[in-house]
N, C-alpha and C positions, 0 to 999 in steps of 0.2 A: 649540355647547357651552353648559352651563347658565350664567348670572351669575353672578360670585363661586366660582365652584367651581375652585378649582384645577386646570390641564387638562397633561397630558402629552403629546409629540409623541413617537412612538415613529419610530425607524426601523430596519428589519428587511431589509439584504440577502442573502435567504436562497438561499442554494444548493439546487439542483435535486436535489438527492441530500444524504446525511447523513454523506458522505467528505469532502468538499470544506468548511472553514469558514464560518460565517453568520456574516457583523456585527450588531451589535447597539448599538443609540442612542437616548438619549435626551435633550430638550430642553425647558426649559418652556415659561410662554406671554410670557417674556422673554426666550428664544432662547438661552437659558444652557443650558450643554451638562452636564446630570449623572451620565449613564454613557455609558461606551462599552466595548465588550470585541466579542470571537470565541468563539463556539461550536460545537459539532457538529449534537448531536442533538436533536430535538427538545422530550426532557427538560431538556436542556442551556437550549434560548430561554425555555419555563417558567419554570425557576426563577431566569434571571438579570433575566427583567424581575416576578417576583412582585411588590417592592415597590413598583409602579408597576400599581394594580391597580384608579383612579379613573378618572373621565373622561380617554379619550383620543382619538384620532387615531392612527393607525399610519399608515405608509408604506410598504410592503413591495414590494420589488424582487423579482417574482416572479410570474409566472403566477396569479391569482387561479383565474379561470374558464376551462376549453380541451374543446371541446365537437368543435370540426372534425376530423376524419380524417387530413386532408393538408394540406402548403403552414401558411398562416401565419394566423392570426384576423383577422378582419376589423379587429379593432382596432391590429390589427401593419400591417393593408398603408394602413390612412389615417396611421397616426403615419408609419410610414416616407416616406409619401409626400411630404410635408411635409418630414421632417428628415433624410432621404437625403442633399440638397445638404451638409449640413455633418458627413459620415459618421456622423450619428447613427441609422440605421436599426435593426430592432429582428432577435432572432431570432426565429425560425418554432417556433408552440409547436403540436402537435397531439398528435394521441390514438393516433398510431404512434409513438410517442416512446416507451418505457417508463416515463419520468419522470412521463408523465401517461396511462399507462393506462387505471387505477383512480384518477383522480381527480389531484388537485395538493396539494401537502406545502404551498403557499400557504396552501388554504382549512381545511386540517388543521390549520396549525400555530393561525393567525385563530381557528379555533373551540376550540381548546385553552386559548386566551388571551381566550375571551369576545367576540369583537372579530365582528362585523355587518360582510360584505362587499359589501351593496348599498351604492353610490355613493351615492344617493338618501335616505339613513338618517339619520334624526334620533337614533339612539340614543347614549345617555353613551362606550358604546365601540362605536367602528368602525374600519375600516382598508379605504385605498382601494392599487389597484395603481401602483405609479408604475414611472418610468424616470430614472435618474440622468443618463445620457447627453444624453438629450432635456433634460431641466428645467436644466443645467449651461448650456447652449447659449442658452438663454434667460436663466438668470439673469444669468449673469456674460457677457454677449454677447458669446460664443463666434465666431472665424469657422468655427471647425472643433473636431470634438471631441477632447479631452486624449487621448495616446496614451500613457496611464499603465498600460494593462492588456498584458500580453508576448504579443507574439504574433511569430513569423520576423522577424529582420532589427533588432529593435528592442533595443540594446545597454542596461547597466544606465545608464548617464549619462544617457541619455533617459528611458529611464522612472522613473528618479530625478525629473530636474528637471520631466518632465510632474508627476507624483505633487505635486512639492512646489508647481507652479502652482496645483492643483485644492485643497493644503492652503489656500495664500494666499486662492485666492476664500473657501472655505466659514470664513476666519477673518475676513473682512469681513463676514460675517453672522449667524454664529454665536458668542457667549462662550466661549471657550472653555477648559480649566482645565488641572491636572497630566500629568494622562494620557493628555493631546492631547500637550501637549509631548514627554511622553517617548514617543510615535509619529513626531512629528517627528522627535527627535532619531535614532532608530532609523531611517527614511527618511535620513538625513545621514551616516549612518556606515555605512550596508548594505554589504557586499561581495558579495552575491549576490541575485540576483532574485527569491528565495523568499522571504528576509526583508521586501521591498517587498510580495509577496503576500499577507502576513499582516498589513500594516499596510491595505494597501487595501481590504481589506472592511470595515474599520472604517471608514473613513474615506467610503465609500460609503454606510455604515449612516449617518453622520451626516449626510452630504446628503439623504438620503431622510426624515431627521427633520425636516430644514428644510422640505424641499417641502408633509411634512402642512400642518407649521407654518404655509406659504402657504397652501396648497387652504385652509385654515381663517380669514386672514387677510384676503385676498384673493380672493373668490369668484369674483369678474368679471372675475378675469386668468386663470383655469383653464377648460384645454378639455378635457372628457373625449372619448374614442376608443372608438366600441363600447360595449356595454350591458352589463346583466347575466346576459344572454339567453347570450350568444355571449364572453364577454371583455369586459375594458375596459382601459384606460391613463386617469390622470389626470396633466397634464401642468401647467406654466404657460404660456400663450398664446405662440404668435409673436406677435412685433412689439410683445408687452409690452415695459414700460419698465423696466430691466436694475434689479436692486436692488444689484449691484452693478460696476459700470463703475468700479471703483475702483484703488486702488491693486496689487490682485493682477492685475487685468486687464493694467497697464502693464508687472508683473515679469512677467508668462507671454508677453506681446510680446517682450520684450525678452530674456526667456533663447531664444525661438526663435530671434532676430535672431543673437545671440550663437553660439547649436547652430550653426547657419548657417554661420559665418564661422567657425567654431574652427579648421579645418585653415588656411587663413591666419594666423589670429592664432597656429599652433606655429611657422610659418614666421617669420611677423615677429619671433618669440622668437628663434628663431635666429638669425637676422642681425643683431637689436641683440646677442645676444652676441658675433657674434666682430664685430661694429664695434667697441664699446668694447675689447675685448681688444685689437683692432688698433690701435687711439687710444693707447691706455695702452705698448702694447709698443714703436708709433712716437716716445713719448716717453721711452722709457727708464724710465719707474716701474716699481720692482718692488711684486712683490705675488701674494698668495698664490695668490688665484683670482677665475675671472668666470665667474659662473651665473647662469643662465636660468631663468625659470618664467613658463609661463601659465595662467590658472586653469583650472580644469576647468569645466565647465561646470554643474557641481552646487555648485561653490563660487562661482561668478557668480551662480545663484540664489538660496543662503543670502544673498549679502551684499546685492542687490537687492532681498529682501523684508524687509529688518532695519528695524526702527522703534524710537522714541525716544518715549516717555514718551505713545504710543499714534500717533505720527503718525510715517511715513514718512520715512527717513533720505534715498533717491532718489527726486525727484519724475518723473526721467529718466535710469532706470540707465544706458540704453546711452550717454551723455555726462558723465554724472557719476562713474561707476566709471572711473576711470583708471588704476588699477593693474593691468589686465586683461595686458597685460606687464609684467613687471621682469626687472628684472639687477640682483644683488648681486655688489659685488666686496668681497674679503678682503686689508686691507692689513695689514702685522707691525705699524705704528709709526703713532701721531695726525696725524703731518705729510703721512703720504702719503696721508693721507684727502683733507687739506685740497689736494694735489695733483690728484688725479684730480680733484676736483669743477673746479678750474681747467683741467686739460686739456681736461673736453668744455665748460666755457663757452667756451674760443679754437674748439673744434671746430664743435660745436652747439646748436642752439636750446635755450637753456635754460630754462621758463616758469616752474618754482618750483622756488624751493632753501632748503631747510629744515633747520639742523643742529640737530636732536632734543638733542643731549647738551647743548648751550650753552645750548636755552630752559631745561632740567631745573636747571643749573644756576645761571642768571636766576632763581630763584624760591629759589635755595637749598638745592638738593636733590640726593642722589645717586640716577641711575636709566637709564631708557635712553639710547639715545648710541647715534646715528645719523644720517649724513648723508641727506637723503631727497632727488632730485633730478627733476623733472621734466623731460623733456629730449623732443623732436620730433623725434623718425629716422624720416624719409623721409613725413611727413604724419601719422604717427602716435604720440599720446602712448605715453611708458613710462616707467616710475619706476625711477630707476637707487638702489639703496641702499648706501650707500658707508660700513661701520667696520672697524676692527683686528679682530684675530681675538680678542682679549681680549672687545671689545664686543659681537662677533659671537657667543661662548659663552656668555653673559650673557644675552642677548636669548633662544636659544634655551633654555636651561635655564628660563627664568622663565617664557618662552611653555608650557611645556609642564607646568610644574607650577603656575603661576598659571591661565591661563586656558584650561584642559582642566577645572577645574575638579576638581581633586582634593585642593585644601587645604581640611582639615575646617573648621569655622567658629570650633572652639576656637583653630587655631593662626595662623587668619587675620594677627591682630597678630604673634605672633612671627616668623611668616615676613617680611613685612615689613620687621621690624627687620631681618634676618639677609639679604634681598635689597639693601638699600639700601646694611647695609653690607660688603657684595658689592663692590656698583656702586662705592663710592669706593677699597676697596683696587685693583680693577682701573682705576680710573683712576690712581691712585698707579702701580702696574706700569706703566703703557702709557705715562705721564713717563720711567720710569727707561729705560724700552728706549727712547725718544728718544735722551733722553741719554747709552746703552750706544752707540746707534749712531755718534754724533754722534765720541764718543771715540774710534771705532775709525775714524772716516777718518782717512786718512794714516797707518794702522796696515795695516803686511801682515800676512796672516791664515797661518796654518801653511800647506803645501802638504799635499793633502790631506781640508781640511775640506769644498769644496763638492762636488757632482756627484759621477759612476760614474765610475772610473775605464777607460778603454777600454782593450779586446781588445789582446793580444798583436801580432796581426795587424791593427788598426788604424793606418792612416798618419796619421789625424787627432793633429793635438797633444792630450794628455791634459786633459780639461773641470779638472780639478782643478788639473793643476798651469797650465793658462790663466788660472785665477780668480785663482792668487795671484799671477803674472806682470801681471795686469793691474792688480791691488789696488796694487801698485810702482807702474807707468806712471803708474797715474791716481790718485794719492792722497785727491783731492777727493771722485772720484769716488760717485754713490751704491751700494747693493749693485745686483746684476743675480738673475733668475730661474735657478735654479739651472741649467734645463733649456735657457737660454741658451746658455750656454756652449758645449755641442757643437754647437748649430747654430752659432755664430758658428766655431769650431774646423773645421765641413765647409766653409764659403765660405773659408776659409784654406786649405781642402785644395784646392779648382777651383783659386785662386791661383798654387797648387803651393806652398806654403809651408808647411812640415813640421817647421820644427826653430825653436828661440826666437831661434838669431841671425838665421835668415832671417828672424822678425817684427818684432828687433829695427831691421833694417836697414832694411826696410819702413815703419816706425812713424819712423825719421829723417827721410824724405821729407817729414814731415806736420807743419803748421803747425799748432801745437795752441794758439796765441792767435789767431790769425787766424778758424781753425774756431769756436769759442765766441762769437769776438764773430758771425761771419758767421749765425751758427746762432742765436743769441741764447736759448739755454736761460731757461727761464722757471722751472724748476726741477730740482736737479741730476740730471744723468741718470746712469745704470748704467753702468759698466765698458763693458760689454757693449756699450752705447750708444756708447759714446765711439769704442772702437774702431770701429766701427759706421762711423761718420762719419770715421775718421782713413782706413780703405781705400777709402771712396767718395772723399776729395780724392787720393789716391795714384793708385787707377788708372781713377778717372772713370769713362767709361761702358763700358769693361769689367766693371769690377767690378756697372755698372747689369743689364748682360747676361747674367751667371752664372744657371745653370740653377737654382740654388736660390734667387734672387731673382724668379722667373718671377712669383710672385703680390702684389709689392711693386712693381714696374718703376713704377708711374706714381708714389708717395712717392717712390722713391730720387731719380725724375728730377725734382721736383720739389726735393728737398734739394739734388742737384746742380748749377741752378741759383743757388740760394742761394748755396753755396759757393764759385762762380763769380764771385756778386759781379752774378750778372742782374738789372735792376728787374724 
């Protein structure tokens, strides 16, 4: 290109036919990316690259030159031969093809656009044929090529997070501005594989701006394939030196690693959920709920390619994202926050425990409020998140209108004011309902308020009027899970104990200072609990062996034990 002249890198992935979308890209001779879009028709490539009408370079993804009859151009069977190993091969372009008939819409559209398609060409504008796939594999040292394009078998999560690998490399090399982003963003939100298709020929189109951008660059790392006789391919060298081994290299690693393992890591979700479910029920804490989530694997890649003030948030996603599992649980009241998190420290590994609402308000301020916990079940980190349902609604609302990014920029501050103070009325509430609760132990609650009342024809004692019978017994007692109640009312039914004086007689047998100390509650347990433990001292290891303790028998015998008074 001449000195001083301002040079354009065009890149053109054009479609073989004028149904199908052409991307279209361009880049300077600073690798800044100044357009990008999708076209049709030929008219279409014209007029959207007119303004760009000086010294260029083109890259055009597409048959230049197709002379052969049959099979593939001599220049298709040496690139393939080469880049087969890393399924980069090319397709077979001949003259029985109706695409290239009369000629190729390459060198049409090239001559439409001014643009000199010998290789060989000193002229202001030219444009050589390239290959994405091929030049991909070299730049960003591919072991194998992105399986971003749909073909049988390949679900949207895949060709999402391949898509958003092949984004990460060419944004390690490429400037890249608005309406890249919001192709990104469109790749992150797609629900369907066609929306991904429309982004990927752009984003093709800008690889291939990049490649001029080398061929022009770097001369002596370019191998061309074939002449201008017969076809050509212009490529970057095997065994050239990656320009970018960088950080997207390490996320397209790491989300395979990740694709990989995801049907374990649903699994692993599952079972830290009903662990802790099962921690928490074993201790008698009530509480709303315990849910599960693990990321998807499109949302593993968004947050492994996230960077800060231009440098990489993960230098090593697949060890440094550790929230790849969680468990949220939903407690009614602050105290049983600070409950649960003590349950799994006596249970298990705890490596970081972080109460979000306490630093917020160490600093003065009303805002999120979250227990955050890092915890090791069974070899594997997962982040258990532990607030009130108050906190819980809070968190959610702000998540979704703060950072969805739908608050205009005028109401930025007011909202603000209006979240924060949000955040302190609901921590005012979630004091009072302590305190609501606290007042009502040793308070019996009407007959009636908790649980379904049971069937006509049910022999189980009624869940509701259980709940206030036990609210008497145990006045200390804390609340129980509403849904408690009939399963504790069915192992009263195995018992054969059907009526309140037969519970009450039952319940004389039981040493209820004895049990407490022997048990040594570490925080007050449920109704539900108590009793729990007053029928395991009554009828020991019958009661360990009832049919609906089948999936408990090694805690029961373990509490029974205790109760026993065993070292």
């Amino acid at each position: 290109m001449r000195q001083g002249v301002p040079v354009h890198y065009i890149g053109i992935d054009l479609a073989w036919g004028e149904k199908a979308p052409t991307g279209l890209a361009v880049v300077d001779a600073e690798a800044r990316l100044l357009h990008v879009s999708a076209v049709r028709t030929d008219e279409d490539v014209v007029a959207a690259l007119a303004a760009y009408d000086g010294d260029c370079l083109a890259g055009i993804d597409a048959p230049l030159v197709v002379k052969n009859e049959k099979g593939s151009r001599p220049a298709e069977q040496a690139l393939s031969k080469d880049f087969r190993r890393f399924d980069a091969g090319t397709h077979p372009s001949n003259t029985g093809k109706p695409e290239f008939a009369n000629g190729t819409r390459g060198a049409r559209v090239a001559k439409r656009l001014g643009l000199d398609i010998d290789p060989r060409s000193g002229r202001r504008r030219r444009a050589v044929e390239v290959y994405p796939h091929a030049a991909s594999i070299v730049l960003f040292d591919l072991p194998k090529v992105l399986r971003y394009k749909a073909k049988p078998g390949r679900d949207l999560e895949l060709l999402r997070s391949e898509l958003l690998a092949l984004m990460g490399h060419v944004e390690a090399v490429v400037r890249t501005d608005e309406t890249w982003a919001a192709l990104r963003a469109l790749v992150e939100t797609a629900t369907q594989k066609a929306q991904l298709r429309r982004v990927e020929d752009q984003v093709d189109a800008v690889l291939c701006a990049y490649v001029a951008w080398f061929v022009d660059h770097r001369p002596d790392d370019v191998t061309r394939y074939g002449d201008l006789d017969t076809g050509y391919i212009v490529t970057p060298t095997l065994g050239t030196e990656p320009v970018a081994v960088t950080h997207a290299e390490v996320v397209r690693r790491a989300v395979r690693g990740y694709a990989a393992g995801h049907d374990d890591l649903m699994r692993a979700g599952e079972n830290a959920v009903a662990l802790v479910r099962g921690l928490l029920d074993e201790a008698g804490i009530n509480y709303l709920s315990v849910t599960g989530r693990t990321k998807t694997v499109a949302s593993f890649a968004e947050k492994a390619a996230r960077t800060a003030a231009g440098r990489p948030l993960y230098d090593d996603p697949t060890t440094q994202i550790t929230d790849a599992v969680g468990v949220r649980v939903i407690t009614y009241v602050r105290d049983d926050v600070d409950a649960v998190a003590d349950v799994l420290a006596e249970q298990v590994t705890v490596t970081d425990d972080r109460d979000l609402g306490q630093e917020t308000a160490s600093e003065g301020r009303f805002g999120y409020a979250s227990r955050h916990l890092m915890v090791d079940l069974g070899g594997r980190s997962t982040q258990v998140q532990v607030r009130t349902v108050l906190q819980h609604a809070w968190a959610e609302f702000e998540h979704d209108i703060r950072y969805k990014g739908t608050v205009p920029d005028i109401h930025v501050g007011e909202f603000d004011r209006r979240f924060t103070l949000a955040a302190g009325l609901l921590e005012l509430a979630d004091r009072e309902f302590s305190e609501i609760r606290e007042r009502l132990r040793g308070a019996t609650p009407a007959v009636g308020v908790v649980g379904d009342a049971t069937a006509d024809d049910d022999p189980r004692l009624d869940p509701r009027e259980l709940a206030a019978y036990l609210a008497g017994q145990y006045s200390d007692a804390g609340w129980s899970r509403t849904d408690h109640y009939g399963w504790i009312a069915g192992l009263l039914l195995e018992l054969g104990t059907t009526s309140f004086d037969e519970l009450g007689e039952v319940l004389r047998e039981a040493d209820d200072a004895t049990i407490a100390a022997r048990m040594d509650y570490r925080h007050p347990p449920g109704a539900v609990r108590r009793l729990d433990d007053a029928l395991l001292w009554v009828f020991g290891d019958r009661y360990v062996g009832l049919h609906q303790n089948a999936h408990r028998r090694p805690l029961l015998a373990q509490r029974l034990e205790r109760l026993r008074g065993t070292p």
